[in-house]
ROROMI-490785 format. One record per residue: x, y, z of N, C-alpha, C in turn; residue number from 1. Coordinates in steps of 0.05 Angstrom, whole numbers, always signed. Atoms other than C-alpha are relative to their C-alpha. Layout:
PT,X,Y,Z,X,Y,Z,X,Y,Z,NUM
...
***
This chain:
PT,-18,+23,-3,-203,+539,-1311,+25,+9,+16,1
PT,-29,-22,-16,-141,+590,-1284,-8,-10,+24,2
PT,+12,+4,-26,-182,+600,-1223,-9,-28,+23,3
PT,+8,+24,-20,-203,+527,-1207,+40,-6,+12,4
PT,-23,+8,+0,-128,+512,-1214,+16,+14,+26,5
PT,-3,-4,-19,-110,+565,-1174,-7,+0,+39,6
PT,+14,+7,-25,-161,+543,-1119,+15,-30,+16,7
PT,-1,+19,+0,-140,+475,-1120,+38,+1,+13,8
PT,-28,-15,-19,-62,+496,-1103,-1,+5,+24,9
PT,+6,-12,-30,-86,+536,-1050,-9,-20,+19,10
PT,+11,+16,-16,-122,+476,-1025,+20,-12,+16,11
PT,-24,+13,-9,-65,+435,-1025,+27,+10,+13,12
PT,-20,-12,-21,-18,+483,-1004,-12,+0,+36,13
PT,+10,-3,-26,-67,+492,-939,+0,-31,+21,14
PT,+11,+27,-12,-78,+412,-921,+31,-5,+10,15
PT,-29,+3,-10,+5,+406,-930,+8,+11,+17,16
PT,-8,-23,-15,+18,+461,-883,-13,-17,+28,17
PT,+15,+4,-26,-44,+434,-829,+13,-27,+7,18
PT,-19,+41,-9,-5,+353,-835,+21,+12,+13,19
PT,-28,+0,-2,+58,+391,-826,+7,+0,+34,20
PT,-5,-16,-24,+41,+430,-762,-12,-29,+12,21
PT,+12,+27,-25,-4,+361,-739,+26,-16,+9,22
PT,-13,+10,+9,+56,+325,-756,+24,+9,+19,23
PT,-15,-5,-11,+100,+365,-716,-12,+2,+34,24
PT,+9,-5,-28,+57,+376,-654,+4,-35,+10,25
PT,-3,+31,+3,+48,+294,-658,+34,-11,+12,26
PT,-24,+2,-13,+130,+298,-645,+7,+9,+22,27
PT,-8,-22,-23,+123,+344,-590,+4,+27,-11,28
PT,-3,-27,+1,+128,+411,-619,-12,+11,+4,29
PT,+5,-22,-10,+78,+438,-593,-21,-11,+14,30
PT,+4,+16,-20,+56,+387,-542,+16,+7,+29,31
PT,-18,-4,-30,+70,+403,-465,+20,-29,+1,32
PT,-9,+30,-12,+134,+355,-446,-13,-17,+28,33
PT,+12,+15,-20,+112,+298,-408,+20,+1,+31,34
PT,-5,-5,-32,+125,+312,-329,+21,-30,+5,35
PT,-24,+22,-14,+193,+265,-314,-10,-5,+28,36
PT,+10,+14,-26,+173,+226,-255,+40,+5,+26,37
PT,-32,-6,-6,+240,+250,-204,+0,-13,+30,38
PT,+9,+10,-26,+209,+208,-141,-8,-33,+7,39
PT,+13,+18,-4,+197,+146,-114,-20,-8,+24,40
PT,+19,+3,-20,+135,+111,-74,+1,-28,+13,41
PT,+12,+27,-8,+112,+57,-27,-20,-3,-14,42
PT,+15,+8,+7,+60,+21,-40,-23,-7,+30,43
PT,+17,+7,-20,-8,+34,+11,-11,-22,+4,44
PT,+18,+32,-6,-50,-29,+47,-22,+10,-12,45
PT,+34,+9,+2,-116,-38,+19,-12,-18,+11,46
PT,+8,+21,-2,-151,-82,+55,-17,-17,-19,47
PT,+13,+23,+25,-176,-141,+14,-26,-21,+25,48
PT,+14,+18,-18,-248,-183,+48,+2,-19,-10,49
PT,+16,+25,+7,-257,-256,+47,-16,-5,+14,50
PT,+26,+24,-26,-315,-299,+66,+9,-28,-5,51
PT,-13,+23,-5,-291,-363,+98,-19,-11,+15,52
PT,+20,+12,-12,-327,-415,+120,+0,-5,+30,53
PT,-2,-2,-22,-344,-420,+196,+12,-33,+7,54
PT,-10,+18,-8,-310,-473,+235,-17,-8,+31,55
PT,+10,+6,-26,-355,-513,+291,+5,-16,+21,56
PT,+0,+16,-17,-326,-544,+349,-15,-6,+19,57
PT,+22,+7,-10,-383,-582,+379,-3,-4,+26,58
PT,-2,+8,-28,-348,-611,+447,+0,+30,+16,59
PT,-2,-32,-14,-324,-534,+466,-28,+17,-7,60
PT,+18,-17,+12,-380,-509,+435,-7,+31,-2,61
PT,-13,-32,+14,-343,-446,+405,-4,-5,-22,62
PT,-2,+0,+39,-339,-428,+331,+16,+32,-3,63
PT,-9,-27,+9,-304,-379,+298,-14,+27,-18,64
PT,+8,-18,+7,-352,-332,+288,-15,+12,+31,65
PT,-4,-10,-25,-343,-285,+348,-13,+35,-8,66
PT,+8,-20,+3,-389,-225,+350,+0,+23,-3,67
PT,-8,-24,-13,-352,-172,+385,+24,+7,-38,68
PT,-21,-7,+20,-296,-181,+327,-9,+3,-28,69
PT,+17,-2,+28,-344,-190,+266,-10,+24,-9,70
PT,+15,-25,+1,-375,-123,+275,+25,+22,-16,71
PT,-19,-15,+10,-307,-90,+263,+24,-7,-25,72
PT,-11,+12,+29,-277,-127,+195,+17,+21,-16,73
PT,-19,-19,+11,-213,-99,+166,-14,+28,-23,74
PT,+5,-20,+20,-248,-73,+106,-29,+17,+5,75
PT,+28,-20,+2,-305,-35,+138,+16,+16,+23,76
PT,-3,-13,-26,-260,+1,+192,+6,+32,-24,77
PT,+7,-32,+7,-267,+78,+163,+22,+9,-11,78
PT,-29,-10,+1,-209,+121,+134,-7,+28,+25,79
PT,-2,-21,-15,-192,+177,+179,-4,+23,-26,80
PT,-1,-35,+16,-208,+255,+149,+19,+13,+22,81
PT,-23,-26,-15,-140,+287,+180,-13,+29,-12,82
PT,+3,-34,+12,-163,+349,+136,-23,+14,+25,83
PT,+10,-21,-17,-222,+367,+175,-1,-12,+23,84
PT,+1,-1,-31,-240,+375,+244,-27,-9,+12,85
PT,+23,+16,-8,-301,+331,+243,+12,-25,+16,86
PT,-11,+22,-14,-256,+271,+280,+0,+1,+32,87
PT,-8,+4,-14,-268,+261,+349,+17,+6,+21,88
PT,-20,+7,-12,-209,+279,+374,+6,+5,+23,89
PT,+0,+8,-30,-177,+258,+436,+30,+8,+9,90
PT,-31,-3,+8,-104,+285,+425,+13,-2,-18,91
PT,-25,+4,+21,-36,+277,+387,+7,-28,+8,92
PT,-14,+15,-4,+0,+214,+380,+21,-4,-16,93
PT,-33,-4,+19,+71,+199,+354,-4,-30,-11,94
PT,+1,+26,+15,+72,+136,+301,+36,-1,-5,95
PT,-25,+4,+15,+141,+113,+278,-1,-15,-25,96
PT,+7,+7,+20,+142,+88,+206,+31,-15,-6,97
PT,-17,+14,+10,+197,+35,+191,+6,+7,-31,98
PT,-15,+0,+26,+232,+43,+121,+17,-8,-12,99
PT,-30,+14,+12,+278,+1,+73,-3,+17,-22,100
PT,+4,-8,+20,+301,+32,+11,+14,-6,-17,101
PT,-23,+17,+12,+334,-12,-39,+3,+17,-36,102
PT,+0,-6,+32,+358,+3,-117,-12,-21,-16,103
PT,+25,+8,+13,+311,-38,-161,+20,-45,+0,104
PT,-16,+29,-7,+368,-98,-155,+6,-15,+28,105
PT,+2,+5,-26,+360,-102,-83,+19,+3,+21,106
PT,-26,-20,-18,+424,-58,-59,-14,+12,+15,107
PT,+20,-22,-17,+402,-22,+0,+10,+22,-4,108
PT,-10,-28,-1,+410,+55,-2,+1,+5,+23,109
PT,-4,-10,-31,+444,+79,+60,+7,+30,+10,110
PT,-12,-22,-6,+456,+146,+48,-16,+21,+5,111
PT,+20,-25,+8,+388,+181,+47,-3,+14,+34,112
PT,+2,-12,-23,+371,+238,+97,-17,+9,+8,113
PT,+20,-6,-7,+313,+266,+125,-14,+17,-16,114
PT,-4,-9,+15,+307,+314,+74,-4,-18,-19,115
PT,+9,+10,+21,+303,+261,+23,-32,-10,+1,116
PT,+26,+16,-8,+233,+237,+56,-19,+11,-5,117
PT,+28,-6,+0,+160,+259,+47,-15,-25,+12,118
PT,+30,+18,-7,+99,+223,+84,-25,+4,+0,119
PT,+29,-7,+9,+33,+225,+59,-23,-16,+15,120
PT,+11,+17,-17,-21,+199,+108,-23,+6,-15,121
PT,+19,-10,+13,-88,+193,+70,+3,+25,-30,122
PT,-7,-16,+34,-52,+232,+2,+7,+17,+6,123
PT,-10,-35,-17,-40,+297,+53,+29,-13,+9,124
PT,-34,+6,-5,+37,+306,+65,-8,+10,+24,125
PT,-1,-9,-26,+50,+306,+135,+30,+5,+15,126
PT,-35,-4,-3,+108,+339,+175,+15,-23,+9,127
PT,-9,+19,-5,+162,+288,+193,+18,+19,+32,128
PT,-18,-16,-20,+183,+300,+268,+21,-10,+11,129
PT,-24,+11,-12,+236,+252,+280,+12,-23,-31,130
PT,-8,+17,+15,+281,+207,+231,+21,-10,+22,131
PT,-31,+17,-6,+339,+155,+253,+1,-23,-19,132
PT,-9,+20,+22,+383,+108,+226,-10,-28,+14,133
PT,+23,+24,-11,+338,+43,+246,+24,-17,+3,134
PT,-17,+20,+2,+402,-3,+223,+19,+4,+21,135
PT,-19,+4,-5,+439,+16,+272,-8,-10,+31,136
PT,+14,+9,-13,+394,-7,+329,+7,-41,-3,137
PT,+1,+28,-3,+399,-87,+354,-33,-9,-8,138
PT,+27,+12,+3,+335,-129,+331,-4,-16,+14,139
PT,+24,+28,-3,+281,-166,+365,-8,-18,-19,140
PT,+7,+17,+29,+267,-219,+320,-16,-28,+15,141
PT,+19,+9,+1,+200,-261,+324,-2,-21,-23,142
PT,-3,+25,+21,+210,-334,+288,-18,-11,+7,143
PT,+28,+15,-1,+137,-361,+282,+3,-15,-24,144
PT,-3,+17,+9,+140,-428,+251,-24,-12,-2,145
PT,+22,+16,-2,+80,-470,+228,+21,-32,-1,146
PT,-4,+30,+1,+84,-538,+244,-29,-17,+5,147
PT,+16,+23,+6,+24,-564,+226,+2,-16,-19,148
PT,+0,+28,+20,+0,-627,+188,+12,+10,-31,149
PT,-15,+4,+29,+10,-594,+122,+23,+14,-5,150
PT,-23,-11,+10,+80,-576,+125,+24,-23,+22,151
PT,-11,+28,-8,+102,-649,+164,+14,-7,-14,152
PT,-16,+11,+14,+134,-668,+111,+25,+18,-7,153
PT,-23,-18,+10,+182,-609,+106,+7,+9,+26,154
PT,-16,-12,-29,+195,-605,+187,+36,+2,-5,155
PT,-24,-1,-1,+258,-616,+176,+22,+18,-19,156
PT,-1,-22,+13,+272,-563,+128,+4,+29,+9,157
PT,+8,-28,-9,+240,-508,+166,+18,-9,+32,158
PT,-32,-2,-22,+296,-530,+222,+22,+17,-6,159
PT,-20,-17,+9,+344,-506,+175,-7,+25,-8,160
PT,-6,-29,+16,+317,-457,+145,-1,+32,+30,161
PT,-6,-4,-26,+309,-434,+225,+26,+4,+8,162
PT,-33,-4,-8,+379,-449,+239,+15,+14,-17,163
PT,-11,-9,+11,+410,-418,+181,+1,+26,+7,164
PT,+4,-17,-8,+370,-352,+195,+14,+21,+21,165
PT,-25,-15,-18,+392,-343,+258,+30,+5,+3,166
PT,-36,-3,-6,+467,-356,+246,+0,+15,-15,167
PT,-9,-17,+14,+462,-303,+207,-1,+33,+13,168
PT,+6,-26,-14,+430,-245,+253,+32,+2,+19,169
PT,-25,-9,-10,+484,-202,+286,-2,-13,+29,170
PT,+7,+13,-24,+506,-229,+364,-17,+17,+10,171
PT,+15,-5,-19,+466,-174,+392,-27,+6,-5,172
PT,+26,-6,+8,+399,-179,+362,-15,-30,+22,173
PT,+9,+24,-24,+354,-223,+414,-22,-20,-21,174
PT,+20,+14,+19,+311,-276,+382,-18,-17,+19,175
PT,+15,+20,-14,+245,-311,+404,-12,-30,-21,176
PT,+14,+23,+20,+223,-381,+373,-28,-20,+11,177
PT,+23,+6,-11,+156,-388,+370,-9,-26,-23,178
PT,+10,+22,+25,+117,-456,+340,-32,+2,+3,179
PT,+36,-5,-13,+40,-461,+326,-11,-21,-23,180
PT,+18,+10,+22,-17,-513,+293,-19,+6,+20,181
PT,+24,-7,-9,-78,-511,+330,+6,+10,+29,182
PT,-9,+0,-28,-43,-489,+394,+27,+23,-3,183
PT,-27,-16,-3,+17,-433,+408,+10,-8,+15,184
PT,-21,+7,-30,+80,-451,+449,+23,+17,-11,185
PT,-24,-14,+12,+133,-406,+453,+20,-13,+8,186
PT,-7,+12,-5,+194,-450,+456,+26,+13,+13,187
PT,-28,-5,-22,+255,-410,+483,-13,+47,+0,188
PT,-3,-30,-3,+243,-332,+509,+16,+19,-22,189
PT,-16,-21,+9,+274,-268,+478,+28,-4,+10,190
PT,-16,+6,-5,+341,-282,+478,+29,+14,-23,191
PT,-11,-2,+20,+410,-272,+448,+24,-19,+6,192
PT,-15,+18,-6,+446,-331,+472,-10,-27,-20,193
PT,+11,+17,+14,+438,-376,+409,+8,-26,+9,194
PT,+8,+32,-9,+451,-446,+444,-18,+2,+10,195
PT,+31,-6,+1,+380,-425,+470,-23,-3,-20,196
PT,+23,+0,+28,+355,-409,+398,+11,-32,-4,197
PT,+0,+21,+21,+388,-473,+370,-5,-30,+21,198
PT,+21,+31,-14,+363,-530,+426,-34,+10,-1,199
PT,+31,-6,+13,+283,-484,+414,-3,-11,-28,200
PT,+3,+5,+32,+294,-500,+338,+9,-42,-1,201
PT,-4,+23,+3,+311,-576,+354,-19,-18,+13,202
PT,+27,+13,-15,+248,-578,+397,-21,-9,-15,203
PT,+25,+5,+19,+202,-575,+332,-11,-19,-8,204
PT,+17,+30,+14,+154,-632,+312,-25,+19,-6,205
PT,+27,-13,+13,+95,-618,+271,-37,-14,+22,206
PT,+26,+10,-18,+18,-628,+305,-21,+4,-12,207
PT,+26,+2,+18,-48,-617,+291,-15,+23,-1,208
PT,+16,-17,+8,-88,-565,+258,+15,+25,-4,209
PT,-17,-27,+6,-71,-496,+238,-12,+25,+6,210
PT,+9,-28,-16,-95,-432,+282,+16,+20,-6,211
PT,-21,-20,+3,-51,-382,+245,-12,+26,+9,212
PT,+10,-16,-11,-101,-328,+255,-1,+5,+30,213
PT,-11,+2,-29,-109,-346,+334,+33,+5,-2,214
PT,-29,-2,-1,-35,-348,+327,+11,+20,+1,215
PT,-7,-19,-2,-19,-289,+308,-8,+33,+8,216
PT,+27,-18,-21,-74,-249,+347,+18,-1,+28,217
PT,-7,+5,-27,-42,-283,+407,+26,+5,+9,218
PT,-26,-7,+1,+35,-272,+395,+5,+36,-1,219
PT,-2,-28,-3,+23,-199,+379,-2,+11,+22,220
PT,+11,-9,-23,-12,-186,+439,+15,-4,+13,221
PT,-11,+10,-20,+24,-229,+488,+38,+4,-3,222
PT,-13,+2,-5,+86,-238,+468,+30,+28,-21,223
PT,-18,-19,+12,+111,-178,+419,-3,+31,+14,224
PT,+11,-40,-6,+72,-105,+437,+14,-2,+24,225
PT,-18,-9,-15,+101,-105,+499,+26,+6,+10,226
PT,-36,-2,+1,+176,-112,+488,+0,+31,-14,227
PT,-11,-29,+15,+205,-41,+468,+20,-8,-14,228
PT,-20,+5,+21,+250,-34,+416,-1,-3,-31,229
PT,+6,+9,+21,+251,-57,+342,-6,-22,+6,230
PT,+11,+26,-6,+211,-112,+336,-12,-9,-31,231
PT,+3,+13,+22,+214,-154,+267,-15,-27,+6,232
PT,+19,+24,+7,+164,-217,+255,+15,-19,-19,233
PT,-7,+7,+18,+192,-265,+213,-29,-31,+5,234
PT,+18,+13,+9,+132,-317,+184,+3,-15,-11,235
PT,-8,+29,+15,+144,-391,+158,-21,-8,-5,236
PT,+33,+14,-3,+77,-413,+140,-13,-6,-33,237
PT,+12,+2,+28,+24,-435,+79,-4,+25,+2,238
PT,+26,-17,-10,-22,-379,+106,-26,-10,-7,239
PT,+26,+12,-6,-68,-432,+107,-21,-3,+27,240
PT,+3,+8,-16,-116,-428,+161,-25,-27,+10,241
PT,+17,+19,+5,-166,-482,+183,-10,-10,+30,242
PT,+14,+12,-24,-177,-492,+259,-2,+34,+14,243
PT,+10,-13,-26,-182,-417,+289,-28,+5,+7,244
PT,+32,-7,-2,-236,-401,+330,-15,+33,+15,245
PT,+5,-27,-18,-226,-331,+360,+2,+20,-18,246
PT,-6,-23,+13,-200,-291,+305,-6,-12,-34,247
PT,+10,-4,+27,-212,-287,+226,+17,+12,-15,248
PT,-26,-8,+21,-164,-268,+163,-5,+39,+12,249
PT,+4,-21,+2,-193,-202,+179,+13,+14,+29,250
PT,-17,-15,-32,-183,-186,+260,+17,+1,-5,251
PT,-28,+11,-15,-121,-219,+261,+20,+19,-17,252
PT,-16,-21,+7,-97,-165,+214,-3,+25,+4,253
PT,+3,-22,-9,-125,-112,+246,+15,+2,+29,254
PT,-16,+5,-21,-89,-133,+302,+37,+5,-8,255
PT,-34,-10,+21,-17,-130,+251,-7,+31,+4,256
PT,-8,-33,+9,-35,-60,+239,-4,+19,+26,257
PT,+7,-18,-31,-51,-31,+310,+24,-4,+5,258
PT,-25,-1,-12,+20,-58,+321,+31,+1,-10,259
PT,-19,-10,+6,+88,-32,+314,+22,-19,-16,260
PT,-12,+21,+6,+119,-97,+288,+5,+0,-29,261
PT,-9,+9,+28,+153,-110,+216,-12,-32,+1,262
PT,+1,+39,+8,+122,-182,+183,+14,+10,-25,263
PT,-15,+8,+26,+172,-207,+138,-9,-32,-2,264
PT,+11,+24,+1,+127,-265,+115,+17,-17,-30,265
PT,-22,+17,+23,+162,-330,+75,-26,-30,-2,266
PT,+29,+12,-1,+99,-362,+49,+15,-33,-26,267
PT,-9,+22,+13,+114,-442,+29,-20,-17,-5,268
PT,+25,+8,+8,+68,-470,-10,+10,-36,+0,269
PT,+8,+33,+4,+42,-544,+10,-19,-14,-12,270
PT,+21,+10,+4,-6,-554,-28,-2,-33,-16,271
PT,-8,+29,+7,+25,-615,-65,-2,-18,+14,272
PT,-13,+15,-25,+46,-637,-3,-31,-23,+17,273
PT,+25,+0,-16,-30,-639,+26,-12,-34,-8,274
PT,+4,+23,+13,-43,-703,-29,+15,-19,+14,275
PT,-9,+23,-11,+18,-745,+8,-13,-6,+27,276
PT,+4,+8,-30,-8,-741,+81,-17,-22,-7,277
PT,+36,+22,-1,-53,-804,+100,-19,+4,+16,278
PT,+29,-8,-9,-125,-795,+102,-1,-11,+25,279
PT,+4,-2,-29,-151,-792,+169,-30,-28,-4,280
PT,+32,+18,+9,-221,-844,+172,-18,+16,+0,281
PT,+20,-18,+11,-261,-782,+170,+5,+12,-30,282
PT,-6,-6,+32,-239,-770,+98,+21,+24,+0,283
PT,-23,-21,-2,-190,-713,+116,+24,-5,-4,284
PT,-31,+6,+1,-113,-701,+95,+12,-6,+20,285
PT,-19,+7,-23,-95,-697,+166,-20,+0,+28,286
PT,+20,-3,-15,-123,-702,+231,-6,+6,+18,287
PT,+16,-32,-9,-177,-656,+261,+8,-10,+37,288
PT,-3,-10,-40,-164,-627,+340,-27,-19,+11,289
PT,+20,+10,-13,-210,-658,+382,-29,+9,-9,290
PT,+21,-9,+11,-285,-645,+365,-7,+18,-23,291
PT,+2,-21,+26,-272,-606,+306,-18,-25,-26,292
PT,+19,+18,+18,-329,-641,+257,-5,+4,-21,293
PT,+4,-9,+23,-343,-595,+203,+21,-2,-22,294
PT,-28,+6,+21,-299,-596,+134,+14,+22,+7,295
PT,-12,-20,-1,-243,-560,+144,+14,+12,-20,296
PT,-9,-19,+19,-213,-502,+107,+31,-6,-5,297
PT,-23,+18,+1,-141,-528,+74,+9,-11,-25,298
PT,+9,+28,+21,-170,-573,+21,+3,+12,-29,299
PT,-3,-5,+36,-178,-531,-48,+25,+21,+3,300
PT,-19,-19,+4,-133,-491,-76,-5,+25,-3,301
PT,+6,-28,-2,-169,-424,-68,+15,+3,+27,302
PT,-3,-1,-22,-156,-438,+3,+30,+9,+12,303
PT,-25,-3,+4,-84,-431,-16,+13,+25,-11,304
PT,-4,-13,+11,-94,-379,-53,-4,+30,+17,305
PT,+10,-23,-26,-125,-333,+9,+21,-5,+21,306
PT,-20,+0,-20,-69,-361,+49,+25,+17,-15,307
PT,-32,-17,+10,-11,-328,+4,-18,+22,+0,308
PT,+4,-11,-5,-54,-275,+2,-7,+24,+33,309
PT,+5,-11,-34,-62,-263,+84,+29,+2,-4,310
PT,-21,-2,-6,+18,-270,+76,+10,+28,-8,311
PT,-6,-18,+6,+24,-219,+30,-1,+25,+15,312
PT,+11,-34,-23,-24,-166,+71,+12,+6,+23,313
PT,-28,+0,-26,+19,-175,+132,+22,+11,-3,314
PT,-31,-12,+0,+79,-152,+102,-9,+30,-15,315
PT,-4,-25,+4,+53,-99,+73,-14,+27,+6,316
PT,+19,-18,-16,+5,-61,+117,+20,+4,+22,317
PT,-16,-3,-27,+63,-68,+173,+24,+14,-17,318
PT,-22,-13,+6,+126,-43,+126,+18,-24,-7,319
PT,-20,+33,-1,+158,-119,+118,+3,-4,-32,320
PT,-1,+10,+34,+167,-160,+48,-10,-25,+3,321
PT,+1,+32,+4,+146,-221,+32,+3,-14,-24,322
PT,-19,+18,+21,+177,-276,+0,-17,-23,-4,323
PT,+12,+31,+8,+160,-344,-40,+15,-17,+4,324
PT,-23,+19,-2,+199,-403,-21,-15,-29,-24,325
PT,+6,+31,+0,+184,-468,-59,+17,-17,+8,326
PT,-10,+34,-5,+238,-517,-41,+18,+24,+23,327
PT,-14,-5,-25,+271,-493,+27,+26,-15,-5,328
PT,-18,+7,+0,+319,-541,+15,+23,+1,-18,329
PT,-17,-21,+20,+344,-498,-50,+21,+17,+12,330
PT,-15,-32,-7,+362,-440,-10,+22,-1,+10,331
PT,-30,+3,-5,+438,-425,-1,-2,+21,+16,332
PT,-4,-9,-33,+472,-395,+50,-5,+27,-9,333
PT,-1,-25,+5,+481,-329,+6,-34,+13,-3,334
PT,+42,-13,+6,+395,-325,+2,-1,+5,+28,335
PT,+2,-12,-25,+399,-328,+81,+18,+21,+9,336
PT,-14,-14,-8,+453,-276,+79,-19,+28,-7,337
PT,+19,-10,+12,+404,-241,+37,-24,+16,+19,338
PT,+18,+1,-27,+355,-252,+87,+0,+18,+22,339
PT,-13,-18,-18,+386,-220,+134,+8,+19,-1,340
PT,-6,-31,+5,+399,-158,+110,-30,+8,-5,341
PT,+24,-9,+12,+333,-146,+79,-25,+2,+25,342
PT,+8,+4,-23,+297,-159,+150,+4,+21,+24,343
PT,-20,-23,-16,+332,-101,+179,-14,+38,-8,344
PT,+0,-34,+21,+297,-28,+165,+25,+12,+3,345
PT,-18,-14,-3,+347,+20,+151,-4,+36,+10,346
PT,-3,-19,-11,+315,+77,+175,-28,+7,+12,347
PT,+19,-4,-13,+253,+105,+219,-8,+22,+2,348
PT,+5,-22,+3,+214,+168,+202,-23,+2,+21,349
PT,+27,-3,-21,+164,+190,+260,-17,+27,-10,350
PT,+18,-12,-4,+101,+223,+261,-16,+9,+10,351
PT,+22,-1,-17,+46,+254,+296,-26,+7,-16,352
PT,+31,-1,+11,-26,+250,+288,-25,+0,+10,353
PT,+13,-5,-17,-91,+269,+315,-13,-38,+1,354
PT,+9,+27,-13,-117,+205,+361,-39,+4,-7,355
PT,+41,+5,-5,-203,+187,+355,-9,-18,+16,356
PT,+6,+16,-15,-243,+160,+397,-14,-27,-8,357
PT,+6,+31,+11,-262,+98,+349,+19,-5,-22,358
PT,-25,+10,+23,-218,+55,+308,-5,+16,-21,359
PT,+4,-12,+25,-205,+92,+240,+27,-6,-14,360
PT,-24,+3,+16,-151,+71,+185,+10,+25,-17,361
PT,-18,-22,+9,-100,+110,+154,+19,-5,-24,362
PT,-22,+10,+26,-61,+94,+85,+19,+19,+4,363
PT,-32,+1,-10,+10,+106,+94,+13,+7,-22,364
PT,-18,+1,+26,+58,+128,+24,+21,+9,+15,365
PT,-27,-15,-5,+129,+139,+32,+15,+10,-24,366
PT,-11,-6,+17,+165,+177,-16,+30,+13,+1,367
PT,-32,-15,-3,+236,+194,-34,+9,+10,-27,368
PT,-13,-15,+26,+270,+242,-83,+10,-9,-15,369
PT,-29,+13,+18,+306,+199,-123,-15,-24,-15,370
PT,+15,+7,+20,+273,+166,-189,+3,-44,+5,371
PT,-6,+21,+14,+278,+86,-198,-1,-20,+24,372
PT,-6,+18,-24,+282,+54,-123,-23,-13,+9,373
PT,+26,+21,-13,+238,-3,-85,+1,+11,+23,374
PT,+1,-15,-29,+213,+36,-23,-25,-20,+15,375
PT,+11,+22,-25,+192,-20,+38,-3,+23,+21,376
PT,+14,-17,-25,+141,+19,+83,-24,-4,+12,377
PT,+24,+1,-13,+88,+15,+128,-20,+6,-22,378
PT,+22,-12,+13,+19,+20,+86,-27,+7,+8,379
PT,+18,-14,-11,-19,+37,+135,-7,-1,+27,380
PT,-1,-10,-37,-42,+56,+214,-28,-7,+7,381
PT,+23,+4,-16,-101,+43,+256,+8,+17,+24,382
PT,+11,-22,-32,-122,+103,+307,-12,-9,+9,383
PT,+29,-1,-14,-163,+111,+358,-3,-34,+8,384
PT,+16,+26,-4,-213,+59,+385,+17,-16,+30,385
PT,-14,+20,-16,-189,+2,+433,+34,-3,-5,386
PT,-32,+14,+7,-113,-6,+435,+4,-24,+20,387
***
């Protein structure tokens, strides 16, 4: 009886002892501390696919399903292997990587230095061979406006919210004002003489159809890549599209990312709006371009839902932000002051990187020393291939 007694002690002395030490490891005592995070990141592009229905114009007898551009679809273009030396390559090239870097309340930080930066291309840190202070550079600034049918009812809105904009950019930043529905017109050149910008912004009337993809295929090309300089985008739109016929959610952002341009997209949802227009006699909200026959894309609300989604990807495969507006006619002067700062990188880290001789993508991180901040950066590059 001694013996069980004294077994039974022992037991319990041993189980108290094994809770004590679980019990303490459980607090951390004898748990590695958890790794303090002392850094912050961007956030890389992924490209995202949709399938969208083809559009057939019967008189032109085009469609938007264009062979040469189908073959190469955002989300099948390759990642680059910088590590090895299986790429192609055809040389070096120098990238520049735009950068904002705000405190989580949307103060910009203006003090960081080259030294505070890391760039990770594909997860590999790569050297940084040039930085500047971006802000202190004049802006190009690119005001693409939809004025199609479904945003007629708020032309007069996207005037102001136009005019406010610009009275806010500094005098020596140049501005172009572009409008687009099934058709691009650029209405006043690169400029920095705003009685220019503000009789282009009084030219606006809404029209027909909505070619945002053409649109912004055709503005990149034509009327941005070739200007030098900083060159910001600014985007008023559903990101609904419904009449292009050359380009696709997909080119037309492979086209954003081949080019050096910030989109700061300001995505205004009409979808309410789409119910007031009056039906057309083909049963449509509004009405179709000339020979356009098939139903067009517009109508449900997924459709709406791939358009804030094309807005998003734009801003953030290029280094931009994008914003939600619902009532335009909310926004005070201090949101366009807002505006206007936030539109502006504050600084520009360059890179070099081996070129290939076919398109290949590149995910983009930017990181900075300093725990808690919103870092606005490029998320990603397109080498190689056709430029």
């Amino acid at each position: 009886m001694r013996k069980f007694l004294i077994s039974s002690l022992a037991l319990i002395l041993a189980c108290g002892l094994g809770f004590a030490q679980e019990n303490s490891a459980a607090k951390g005592g004898n748990t590695p501390p958890v790794e303090q995070i002392n850094y912050s990141e961007s956030i890389p592009y992924q490209p995202v696919k949709f399938v969208q229905p083809e559009v057939k114009n019967k008189k032109k007898g085009k469609s938007n399903k264009n062979p040469d551009n189908d073959q190469q679809i955002a989300a099948n273009i390759p990642p680059l292997n910088v590590e090895s030396g299986s790429v192609a390559s055809i040389g070096e090239k120098a990238f520049k990587i735009p950068v904002s870097v705000f405190i989580r309340n949307g103060i910009p930080v203006a003090n960081l230095t080259k030294s505070d930066f890391k760039v990770f291309i594909n997860d590999r840190e790569r050297e940084i061979s040039d930085f500047e202070i971006a802000a202190r550079e004049p802006l190009n600034v690119f005001l693409i406006l939809d004025v199609s049918p479904s945003t007629s009812n708020s032309i007069e809105d996207i005037k102001r919210f136009a005019t406010e904009l610009t009275a806010e950019l500094k005098p020596e930043d140049k501005i172009q004002i572009i409008r687009f529905d099934d058709n691009v017109k650029t209405l006043c050149e690169l400029t920095n003489d705003r009685n220019l910008v503000e009789k282009a912004i009084k030219k606006l009337d809404w029209g027909d159809g909505t070619s945002l993809y053409d649109a912004i295929h055709s503005v990149l090309q034509k009327n941005i890549n070739p200007i030098a300089g900083r060159k910001t985008v600014v985007l008023l739109s559903d990101g609904v599209d419904t009449t292009s016929l050359r380009n696709s959610y997909e080119t037309s952002l492979i086209t954003a990312e081949k080019s050096a341009a910030l989109f700061f997209t300001f995505y205004l949802d009409t979808y309410q709006d789409i119910g007031k227009i009056k039906t057309s006699p083909g049963g449509f909200p509004f009405p179709l371009p000339g020979g356009i026959t098939s139903r067009p894309r517009g109508m449900d609300k997924m459709d709406y839902e791939i358009g804030k989604q094309y807005m998003t990807d734009l801003s953030r495969l290029s280094g931009g932000k994008a914003f939600e507006i619902m009532k335009i006619s909310e926004l005070k002067k201090a949101d366009f002051v807002n505006i206007s700062t936030v539109i502006k990188p504050l600084y520009t880290i360059g890179i070099t990187l081996p070129d290939a001789l076919k398109a290949e993508r590149l995910q983009v991180k930017v990181r900075v020393n300093r725990p808690n901040l919103k870092i606005q950066a490029r998320g990603s590059l397109i080498v190689g291939g056709d430029k």
